[in-house]
C-alpha positions as CSV (number, residue, x, y, z in Angstrom):
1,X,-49.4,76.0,-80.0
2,X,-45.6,76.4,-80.2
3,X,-43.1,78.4,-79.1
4,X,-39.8,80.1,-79.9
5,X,-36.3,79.6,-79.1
6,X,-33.5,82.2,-79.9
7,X,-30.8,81.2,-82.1
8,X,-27.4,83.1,-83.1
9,X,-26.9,84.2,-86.8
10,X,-23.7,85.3,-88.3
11,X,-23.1,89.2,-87.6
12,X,-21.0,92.2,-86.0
13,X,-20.9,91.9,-82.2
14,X,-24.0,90.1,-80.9
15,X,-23.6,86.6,-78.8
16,X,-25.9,84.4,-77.7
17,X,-25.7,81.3,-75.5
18,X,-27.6,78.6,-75.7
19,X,-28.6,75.3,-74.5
20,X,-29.1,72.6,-76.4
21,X,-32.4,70.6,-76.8
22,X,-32.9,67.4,-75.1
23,X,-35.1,64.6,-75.4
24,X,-36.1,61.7,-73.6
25,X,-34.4,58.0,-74.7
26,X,-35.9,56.0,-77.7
27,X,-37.7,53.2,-76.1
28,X,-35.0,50.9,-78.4
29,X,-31.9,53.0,-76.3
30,X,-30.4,51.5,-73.5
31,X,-27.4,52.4,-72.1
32,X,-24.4,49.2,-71.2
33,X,-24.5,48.0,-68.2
34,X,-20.7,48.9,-67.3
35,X,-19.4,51.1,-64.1
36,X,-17.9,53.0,-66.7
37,X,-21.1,54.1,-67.8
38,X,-21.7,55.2,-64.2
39,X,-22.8,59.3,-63.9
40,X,-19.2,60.2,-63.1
41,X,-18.1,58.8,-66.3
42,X,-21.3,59.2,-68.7
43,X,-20.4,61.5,-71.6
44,X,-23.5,64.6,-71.8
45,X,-24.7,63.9,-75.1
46,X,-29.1,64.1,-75.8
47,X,-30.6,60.9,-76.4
48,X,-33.3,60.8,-78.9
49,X,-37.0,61.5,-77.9
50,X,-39.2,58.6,-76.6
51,X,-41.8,57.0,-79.0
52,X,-44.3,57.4,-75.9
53,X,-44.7,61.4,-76.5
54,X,-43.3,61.3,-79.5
55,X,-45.9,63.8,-81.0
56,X,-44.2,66.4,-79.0
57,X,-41.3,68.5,-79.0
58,X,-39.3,68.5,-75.5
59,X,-38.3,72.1,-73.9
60,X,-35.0,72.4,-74.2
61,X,-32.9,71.8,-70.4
62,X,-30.1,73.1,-68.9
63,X,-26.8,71.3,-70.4
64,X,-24.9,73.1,-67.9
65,X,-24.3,73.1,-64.0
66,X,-27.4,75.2,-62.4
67,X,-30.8,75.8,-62.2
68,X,-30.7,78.6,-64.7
69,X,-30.8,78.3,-68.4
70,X,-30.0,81.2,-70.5
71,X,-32.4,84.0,-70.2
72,X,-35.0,84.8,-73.8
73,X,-35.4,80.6,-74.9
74,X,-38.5,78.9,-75.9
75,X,-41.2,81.6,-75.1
76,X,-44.4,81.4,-77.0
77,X,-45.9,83.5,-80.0
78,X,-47.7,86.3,-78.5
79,X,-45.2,86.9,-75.3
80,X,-42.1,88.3,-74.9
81,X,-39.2,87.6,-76.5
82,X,-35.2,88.3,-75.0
83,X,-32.6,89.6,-77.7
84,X,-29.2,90.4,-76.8
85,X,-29.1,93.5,-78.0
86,X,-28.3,97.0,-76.4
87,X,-30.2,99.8,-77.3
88,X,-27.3,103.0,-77.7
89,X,-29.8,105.4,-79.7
90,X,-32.5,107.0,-79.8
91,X,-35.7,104.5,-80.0
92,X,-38.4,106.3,-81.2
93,X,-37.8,106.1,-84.5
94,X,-36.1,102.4,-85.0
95,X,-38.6,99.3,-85.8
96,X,-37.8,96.0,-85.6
97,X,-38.6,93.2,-87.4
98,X,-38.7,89.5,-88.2
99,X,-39.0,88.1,-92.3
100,X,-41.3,85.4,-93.0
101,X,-41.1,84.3,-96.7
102,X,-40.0,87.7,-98.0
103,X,-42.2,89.6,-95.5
104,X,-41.2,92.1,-92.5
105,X,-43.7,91.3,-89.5
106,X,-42.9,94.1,-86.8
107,X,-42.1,92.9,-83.7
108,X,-43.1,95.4,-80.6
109,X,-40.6,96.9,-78.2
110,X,-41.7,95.9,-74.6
111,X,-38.2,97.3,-72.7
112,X,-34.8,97.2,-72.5
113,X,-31.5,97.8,-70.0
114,X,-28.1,97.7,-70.4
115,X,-27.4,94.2,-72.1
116,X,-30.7,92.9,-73.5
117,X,-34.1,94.2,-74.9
118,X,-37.6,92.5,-74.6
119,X,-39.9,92.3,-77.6
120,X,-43.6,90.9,-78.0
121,X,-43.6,88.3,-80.3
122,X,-47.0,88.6,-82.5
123,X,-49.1,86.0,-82.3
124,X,-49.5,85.7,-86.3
125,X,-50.6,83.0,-88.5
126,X,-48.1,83.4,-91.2
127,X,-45.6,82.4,-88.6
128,X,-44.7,78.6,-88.5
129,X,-43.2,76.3,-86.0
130,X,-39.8,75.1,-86.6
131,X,-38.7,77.9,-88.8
132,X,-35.9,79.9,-88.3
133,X,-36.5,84.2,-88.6
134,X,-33.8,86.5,-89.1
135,X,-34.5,90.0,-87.0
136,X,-34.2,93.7,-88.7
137,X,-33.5,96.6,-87.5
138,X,-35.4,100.0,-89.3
139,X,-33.4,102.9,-87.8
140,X,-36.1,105.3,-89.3
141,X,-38.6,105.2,-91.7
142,X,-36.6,106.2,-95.0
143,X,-33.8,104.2,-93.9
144,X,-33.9,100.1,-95.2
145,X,-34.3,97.3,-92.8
146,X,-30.9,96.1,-91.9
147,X,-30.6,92.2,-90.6
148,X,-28.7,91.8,-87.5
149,X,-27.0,89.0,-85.5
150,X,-29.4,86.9,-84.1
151,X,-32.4,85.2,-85.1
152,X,-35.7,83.8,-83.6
153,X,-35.8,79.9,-84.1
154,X,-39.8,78.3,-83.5
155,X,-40.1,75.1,-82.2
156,X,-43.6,73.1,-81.5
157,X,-44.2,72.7,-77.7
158,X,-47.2,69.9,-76.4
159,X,-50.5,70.7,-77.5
160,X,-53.1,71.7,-75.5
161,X,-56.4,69.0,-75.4
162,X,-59.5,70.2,-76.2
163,X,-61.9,71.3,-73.7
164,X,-63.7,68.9,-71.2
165,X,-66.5,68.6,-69.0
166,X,-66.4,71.1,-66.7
167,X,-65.8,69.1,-63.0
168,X,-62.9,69.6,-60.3
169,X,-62.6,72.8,-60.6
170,X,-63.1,76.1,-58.6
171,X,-66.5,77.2,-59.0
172,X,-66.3,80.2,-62.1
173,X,-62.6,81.1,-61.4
174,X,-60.3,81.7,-64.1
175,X,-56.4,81.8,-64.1
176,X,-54.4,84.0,-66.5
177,X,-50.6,83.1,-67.0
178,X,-48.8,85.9,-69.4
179,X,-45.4,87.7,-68.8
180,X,-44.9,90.4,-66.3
181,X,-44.7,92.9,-69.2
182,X,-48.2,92.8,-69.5
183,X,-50.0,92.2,-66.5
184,X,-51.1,96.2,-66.6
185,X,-52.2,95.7,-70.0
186,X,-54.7,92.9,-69.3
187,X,-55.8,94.3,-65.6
188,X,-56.7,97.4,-66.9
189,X,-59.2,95.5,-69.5
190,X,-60.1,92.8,-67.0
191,X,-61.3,95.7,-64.7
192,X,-63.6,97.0,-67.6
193,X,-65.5,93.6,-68.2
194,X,-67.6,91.4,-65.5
195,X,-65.0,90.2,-63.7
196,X,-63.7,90.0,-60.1
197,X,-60.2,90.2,-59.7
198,X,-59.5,86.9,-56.9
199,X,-55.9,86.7,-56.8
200,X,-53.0,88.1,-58.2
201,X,-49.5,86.2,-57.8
202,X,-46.0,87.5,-59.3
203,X,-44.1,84.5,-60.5
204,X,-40.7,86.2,-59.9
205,X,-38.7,83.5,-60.4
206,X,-40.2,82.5,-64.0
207,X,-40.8,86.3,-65.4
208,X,-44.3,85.9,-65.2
209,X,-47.6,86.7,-63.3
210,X,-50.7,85.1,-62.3
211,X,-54.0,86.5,-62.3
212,X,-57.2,84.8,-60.8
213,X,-60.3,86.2,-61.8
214,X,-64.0,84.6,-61.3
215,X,-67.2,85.5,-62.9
216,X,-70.8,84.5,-61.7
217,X,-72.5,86.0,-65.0
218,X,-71.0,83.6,-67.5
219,X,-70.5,80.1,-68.4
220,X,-66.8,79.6,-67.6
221,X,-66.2,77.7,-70.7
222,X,-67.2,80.8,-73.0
223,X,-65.8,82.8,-70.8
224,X,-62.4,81.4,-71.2
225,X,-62.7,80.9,-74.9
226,X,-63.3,85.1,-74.8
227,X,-60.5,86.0,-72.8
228,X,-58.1,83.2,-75.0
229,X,-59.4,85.1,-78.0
230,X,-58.5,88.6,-76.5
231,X,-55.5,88.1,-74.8
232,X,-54.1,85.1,-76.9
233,X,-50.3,86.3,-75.5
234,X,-51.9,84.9,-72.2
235,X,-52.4,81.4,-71.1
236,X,-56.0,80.6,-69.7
237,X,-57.7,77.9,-67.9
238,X,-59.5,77.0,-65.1
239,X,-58.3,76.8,-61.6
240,X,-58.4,73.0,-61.7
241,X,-58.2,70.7,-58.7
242,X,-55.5,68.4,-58.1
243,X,-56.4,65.2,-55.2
244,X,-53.5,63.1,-53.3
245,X,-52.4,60.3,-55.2
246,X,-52.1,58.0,-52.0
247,X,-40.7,45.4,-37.3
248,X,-43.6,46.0,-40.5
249,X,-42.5,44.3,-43.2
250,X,-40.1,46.1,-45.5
251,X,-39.8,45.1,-48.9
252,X,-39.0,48.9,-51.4
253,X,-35.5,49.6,-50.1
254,X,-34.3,45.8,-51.6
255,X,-36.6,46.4,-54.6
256,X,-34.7,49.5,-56.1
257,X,-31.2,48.0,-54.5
258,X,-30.9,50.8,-52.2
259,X,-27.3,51.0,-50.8
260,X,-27.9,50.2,-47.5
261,X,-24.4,52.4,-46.0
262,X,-25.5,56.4,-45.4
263,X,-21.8,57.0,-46.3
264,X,-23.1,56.8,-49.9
265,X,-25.4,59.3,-49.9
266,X,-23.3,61.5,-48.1
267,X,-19.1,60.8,-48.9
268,X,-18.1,64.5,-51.5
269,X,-21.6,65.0,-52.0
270,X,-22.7,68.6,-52.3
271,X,-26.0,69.6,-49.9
272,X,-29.0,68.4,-51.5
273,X,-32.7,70.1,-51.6
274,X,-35.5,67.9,-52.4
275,X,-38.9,69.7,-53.3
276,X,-42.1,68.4,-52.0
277,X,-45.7,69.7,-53.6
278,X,-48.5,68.3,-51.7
279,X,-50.5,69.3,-48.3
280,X,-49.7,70.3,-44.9
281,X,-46.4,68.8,-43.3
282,X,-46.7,67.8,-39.4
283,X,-43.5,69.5,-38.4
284,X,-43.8,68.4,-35.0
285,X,-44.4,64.3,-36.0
286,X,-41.7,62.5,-34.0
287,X,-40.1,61.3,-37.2
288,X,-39.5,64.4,-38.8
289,X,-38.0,66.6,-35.5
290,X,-34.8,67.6,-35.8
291,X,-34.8,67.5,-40.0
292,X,-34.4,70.3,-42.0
293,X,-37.4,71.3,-43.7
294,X,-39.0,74.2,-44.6
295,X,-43.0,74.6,-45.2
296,X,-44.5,76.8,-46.9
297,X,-48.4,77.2,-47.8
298,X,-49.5,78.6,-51.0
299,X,-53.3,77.9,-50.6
300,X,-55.6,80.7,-50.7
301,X,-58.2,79.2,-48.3
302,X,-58.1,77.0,-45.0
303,X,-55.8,74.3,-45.6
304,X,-57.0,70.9,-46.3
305,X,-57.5,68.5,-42.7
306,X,-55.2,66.1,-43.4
307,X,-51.7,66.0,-42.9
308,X,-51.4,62.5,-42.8
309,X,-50.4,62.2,-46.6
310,X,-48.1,65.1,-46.9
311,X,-46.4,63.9,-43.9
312,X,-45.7,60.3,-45.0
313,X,-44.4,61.1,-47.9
314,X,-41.6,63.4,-45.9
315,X,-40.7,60.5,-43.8
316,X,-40.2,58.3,-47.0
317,X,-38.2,61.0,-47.9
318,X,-36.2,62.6,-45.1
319,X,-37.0,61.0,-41.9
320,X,-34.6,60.8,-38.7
321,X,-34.9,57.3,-38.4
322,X,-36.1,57.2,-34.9
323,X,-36.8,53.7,-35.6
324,X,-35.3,51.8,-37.9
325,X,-38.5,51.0,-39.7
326,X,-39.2,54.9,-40.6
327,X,-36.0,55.9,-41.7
328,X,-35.5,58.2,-44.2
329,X,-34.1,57.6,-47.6
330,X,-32.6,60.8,-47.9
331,X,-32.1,61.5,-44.1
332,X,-29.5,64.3,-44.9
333,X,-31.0,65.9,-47.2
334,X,-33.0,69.2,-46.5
335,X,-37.0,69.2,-47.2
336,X,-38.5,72.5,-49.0
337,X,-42.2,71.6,-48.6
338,X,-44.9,73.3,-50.8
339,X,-48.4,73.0,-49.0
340,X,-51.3,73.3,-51.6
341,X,-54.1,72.0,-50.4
342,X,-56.9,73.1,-49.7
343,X,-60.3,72.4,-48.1
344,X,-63.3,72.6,-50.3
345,X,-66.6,71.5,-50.1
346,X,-66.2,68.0,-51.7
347,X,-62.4,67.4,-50.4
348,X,-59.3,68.7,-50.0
349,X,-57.2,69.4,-53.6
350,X,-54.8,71.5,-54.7
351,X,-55.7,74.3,-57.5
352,X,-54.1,75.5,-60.7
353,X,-53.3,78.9,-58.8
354,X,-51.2,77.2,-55.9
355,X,-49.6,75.0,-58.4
356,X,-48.2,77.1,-60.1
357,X,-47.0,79.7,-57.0
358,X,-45.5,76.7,-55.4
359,X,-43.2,75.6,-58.4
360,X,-42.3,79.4,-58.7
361,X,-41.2,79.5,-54.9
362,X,-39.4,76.1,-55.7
363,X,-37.2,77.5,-58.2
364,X,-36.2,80.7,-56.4
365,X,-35.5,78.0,-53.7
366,X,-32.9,76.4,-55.9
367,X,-34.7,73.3,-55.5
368,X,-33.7,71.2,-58.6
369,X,-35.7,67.6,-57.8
370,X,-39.4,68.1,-57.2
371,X,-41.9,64.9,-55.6
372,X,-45.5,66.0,-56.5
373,X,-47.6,62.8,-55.0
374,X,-50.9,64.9,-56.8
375,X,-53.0,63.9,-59.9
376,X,-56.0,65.5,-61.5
377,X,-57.8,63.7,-65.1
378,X,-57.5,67.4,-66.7
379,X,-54.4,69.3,-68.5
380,X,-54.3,72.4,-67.8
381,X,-52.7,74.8,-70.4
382,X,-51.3,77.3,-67.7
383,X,-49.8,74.5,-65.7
384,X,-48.8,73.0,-68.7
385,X,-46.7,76.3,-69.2
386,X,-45.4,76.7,-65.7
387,X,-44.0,72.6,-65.9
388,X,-42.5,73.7,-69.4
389,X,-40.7,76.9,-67.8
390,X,-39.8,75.7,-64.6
391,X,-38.0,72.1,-66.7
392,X,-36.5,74.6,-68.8
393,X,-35.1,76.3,-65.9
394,X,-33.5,73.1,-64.6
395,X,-36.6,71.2,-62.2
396,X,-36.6,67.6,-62.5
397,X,-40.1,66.9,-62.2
398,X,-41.2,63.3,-60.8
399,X,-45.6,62.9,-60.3
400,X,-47.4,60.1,-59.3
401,X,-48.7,58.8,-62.0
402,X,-52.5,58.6,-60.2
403,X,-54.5,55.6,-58.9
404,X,-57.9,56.5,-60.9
405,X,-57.3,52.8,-63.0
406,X,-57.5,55.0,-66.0
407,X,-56.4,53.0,-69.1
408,X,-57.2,55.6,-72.2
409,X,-57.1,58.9,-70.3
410,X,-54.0,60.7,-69.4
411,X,-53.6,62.1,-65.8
412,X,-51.6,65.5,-65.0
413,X,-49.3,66.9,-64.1
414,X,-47.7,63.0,-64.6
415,X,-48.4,63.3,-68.1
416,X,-46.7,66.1,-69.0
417,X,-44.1,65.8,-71.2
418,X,-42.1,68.0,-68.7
419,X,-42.7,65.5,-66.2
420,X,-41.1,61.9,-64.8
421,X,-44.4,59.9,-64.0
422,X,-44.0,57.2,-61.5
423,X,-46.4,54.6,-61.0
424,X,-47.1,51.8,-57.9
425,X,-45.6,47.6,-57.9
426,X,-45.6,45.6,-55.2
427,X,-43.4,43.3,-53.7
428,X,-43.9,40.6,-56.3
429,X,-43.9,43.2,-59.5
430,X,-47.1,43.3,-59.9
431,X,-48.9,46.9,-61.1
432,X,-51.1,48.9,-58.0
433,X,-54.9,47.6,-59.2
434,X,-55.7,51.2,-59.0
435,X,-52.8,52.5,-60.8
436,X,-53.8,54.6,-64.2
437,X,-51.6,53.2,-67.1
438,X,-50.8,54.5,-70.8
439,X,-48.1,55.4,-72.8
440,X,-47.1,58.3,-70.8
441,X,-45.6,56.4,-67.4
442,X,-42.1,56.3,-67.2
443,X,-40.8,53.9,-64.0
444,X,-42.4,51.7,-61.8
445,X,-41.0,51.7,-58.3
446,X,-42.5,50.4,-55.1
447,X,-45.8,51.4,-53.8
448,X,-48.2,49.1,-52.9
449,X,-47.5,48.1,-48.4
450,X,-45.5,50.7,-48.0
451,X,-45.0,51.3,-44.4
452,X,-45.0,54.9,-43.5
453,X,-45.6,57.5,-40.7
454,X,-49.2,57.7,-39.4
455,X,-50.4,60.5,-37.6
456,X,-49.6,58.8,-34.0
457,X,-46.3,57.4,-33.5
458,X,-47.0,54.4,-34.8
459,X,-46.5,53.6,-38.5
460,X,-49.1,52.2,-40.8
461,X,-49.3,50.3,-44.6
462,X,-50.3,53.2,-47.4
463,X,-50.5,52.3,-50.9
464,X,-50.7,53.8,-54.4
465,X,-48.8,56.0,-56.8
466,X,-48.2,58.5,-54.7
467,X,-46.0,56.5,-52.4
468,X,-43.8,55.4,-55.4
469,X,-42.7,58.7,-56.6
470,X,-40.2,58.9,-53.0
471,X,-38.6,56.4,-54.3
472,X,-37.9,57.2,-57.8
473,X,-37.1,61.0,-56.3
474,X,-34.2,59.1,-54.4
475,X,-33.2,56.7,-56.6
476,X,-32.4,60.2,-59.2
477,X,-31.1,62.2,-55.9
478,X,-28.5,59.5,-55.5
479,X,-27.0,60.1,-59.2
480,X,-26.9,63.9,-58.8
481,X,-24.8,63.5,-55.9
482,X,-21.8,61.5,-57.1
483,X,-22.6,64.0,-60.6
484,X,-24.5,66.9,-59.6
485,X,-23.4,68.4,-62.7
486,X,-25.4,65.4,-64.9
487,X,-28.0,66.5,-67.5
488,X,-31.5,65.6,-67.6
489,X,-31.0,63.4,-71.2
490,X,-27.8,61.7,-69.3
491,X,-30.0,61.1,-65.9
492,X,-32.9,59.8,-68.1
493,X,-31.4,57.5,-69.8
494,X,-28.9,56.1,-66.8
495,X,-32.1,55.5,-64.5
496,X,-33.5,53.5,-68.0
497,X,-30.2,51.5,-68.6
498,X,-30.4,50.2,-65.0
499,X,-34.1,49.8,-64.7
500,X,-35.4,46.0,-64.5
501,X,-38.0,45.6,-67.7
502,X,-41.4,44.1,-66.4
503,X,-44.5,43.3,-68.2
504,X,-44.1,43.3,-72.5
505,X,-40.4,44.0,-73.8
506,X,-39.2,47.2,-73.6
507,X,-41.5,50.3,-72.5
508,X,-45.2,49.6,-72.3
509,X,-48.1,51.2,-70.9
510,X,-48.6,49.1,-67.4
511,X,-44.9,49.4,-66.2
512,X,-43.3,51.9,-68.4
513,X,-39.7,51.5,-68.8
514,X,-40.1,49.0,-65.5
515,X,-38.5,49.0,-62.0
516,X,-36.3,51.8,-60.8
517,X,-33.2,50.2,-59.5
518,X,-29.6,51.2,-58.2
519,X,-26.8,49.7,-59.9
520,X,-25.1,46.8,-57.8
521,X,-21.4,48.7,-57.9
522,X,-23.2,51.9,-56.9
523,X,-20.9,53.0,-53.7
524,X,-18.8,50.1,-53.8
């Protein structure tokens, strides 16, 4: 599957702006040690992409302050596509085009207003990733196809892995991820056929909308490999499941050299949002009252039980510091928690469906760092498309990698190209025995006798991957605040140059790129 990205050709009085593409660090990149190289004084130039995905292509992210990147980039074949272009005529008669090795493939007006038009890209087999397509204009049908000033630039996007045993998943229901354009299109059809409509969601914030339908008369797999073949503008998958990836003694702060002065996180530093997917905050828990946080729950059922693990990891994260023990690392910083779990019959998990509604509320939040502490064993090609829209509008993504001890198998969302993936050390550097590993982790930060909040008022030890990801989330929060305006190449690739290498040279599958760590002049 790939995707398109527009691109300016030479012409009469169309602009475009764009973004350029950036990649993940080469494993064989790392940044000098220097304070000159600190975020302040980093120039915002790409690094190359990482051998670890290296078989695909990254979205392209905002090179610019902001959440938003320019409106029409990297959407795939089959949806709709943005073009700067004003419509001052009559329509009826105009077609519009695309050439592809001498041929005109027709592209089909969707809607316009004052400064841009939307068109549905077809999805067509005689149109190739990483090409670049001039677009004509037909005024009418005796006139010639004129080229105009822009052009439609395809790029290849991560694949989508072939289908797997059906488990963790809700029973026969079916989510559908397409643009808002043509949600009436595919409801109307849905409507026809044996299916119950569930759920439908507006993703206002990423132009698209999410259908959940379920169907009791049909194995899901061929049911999905129907609809994929009917509506292949569409994404389609299951509603997968997502689980928690989950005077003490204190050892994480002095692992990741975490400036121990709150005048650091706080000295010219603009207010700061941290995003938090997981289960039910307790926003009465003596550690977290008189924080800023907001909660909101995006599960369709009754809400998983537990609180316990959402609520840890918001102490890790933001809390008051009641004790000196359960302090916050971000204490100042303001919480917008996602809940998304639910309570089924084997567990509580988070589905595809609230996944996706929850990074959607995220971005209209203008939440830019995001701690998901959730892993399922599954990819997902509709998540997979709301991690690559949401990156692409400006989310910096950080997932636990997943405590399944999965050594060949990728877990998701961590896996994701989109995505940071974090996995668990202890205090002597040694890997979480239940940690997954492969070439897709990125840092190892501390995780293993972590003590946390507890569900009385006493604390308690939690380990795995889950508790790791705070710490990376900080670790990057600290950087954006002394350069808020830093890109996600340049923040990549500092958080690499300062990290401490562990296990085999260079990035490897146990440790990834190694420990997270501040540098020592940070703050001084």
């Amino acid at each position: 599957m790939f995707a398109v990205c527009l691109g300016l050709g030479w012409g009469s009085g169309v602009s475009l702006i764009a973004s350029a593409a950036e990649t993940r660090p080469a494993h064989s990149t790392v940044p000098v040690r220097d304070p000159a190289a600190m975020p302040g004084a980093l120039p915002d130039t790409p690094a190359p992409a990482s051998p670890a995905r290296q078989s695909t292509e990254r979205m392209p992210l905002p090179t610019s302050p902001g959440l938003r990147a320019p409106t029409g980039q990297c959407v795939y074949p089959g949806q709709a596509v943005v073009l700067p272009i004003h419509l001052d005529a009559q329509t009826g008669s105009q077609q519009w085009f695309i050439e592809v090795q001498g041929e005109l493939i027709a592209l089909q007006l969707l809607s316009q207003d004052k400064r841009q038009t939307r068109f549905l890209l077809p999805s067509d087999s005689r149109i190739k990733p990483q090409q670049i397509y001039p677009v004509f204009r037909q005024r009418d049908q005796w006139s010639q196809a004129q080229p105009m000033a822009v052009d439609i630039r395809t790029c290849t996007f991560a694949p989508v892995a072939a289908p797997q045993p059906a488990t963790g998943h809700s029973a026969g229901e079916i989510v559908l991820l397409m643009d808002s354009a043509l949600l009436d299109q595919v409801s109307a059809e849905i409507e026809r056929q044996d299916y119950r409509l569930v759920a439908l969601h507006s993703l206002m914030t990423l132009g698209q909308s999410l259908l959940v339908i379920k169907t009791d008369s049909q194995p899901l797999n061929e049911a999905i490999e129907h609809l994929r073949r009917r509506f292949p503008f569409a994404e389609i998958d299951r509603n997968d499941h997502y689980q928690n990836a989950s005077a003490p003694r204190q050892y994480a702060r002095e692992k990741i050299n975490w400036p121990p002065s709150p005048d650091c996180q706080t000295s010219g530093a603009a207010p700061l949002r941290i995003g938090l997917i997981d289960g039910d905050v307790a926003l009465d828990h003596p550690d977290l009252l008189g924080q800023r946080i907001t909660l909101q729950a995006f599960h369709r059922n009754r809400p998983g039980g537990d609180q316990a693990h959402a609520t840890a990891i918001a102490v890790l994260l933001v809390g008051n510091g009641r004790s000196a023990a359960l302090g916050g690392l971000l204490p100042d910083a303001e919480l917008i928690a996602a809940s998304v779990l639910e309570q089924f019959d084997h567990g509580s998990v988070a589905t595809t469906e609230a996944m996706a509604r929850a990074l959607d509320w995220l971005l209209a939040q203008q939440v830019r760092l995001v701690n998901i502490s959730l892993s399922g064993s599954r990819t997902n090609s509709v998540l997979n498309r709301i991690l690559e829209l949401g990156s692409h509008q400006g989310l910096l993504i950080f997932a636990a990698a997943g405590n399944d001890k999965l050594q060949n198998d990728v877990a998701f969302p961590a896996g994701h190209p989109a995505v940071i993936a974090i996995t668990a050390i202890d205090a002597a550097n040694r890997v979480y025995s239940f940690a997954n590993q492969g070439d897709y982790l990125d840092f190892s930060a501390p995780g293993v006798d972590i003590w946390t909040a507890s569900p009385g008022e006493d604390g308690q030890y939690r380990s795995g991957t889950s508790f790791a990801t705070p710490y990376a989330v900080a670790v990057a929060a600290l950087y954006l605040r002394l350069n808020p305006n830093m890109s996600r190449a340049i923040l990549y690739n500092v958080m690499q140059g300062y990290s401490q290498d562990l296990g085999a040279t260079g990035h490897d599958p146990v440790f990834g790129w190694g420990k997270l760590r501040l540098p020592d002049e940070m703050c001084r």
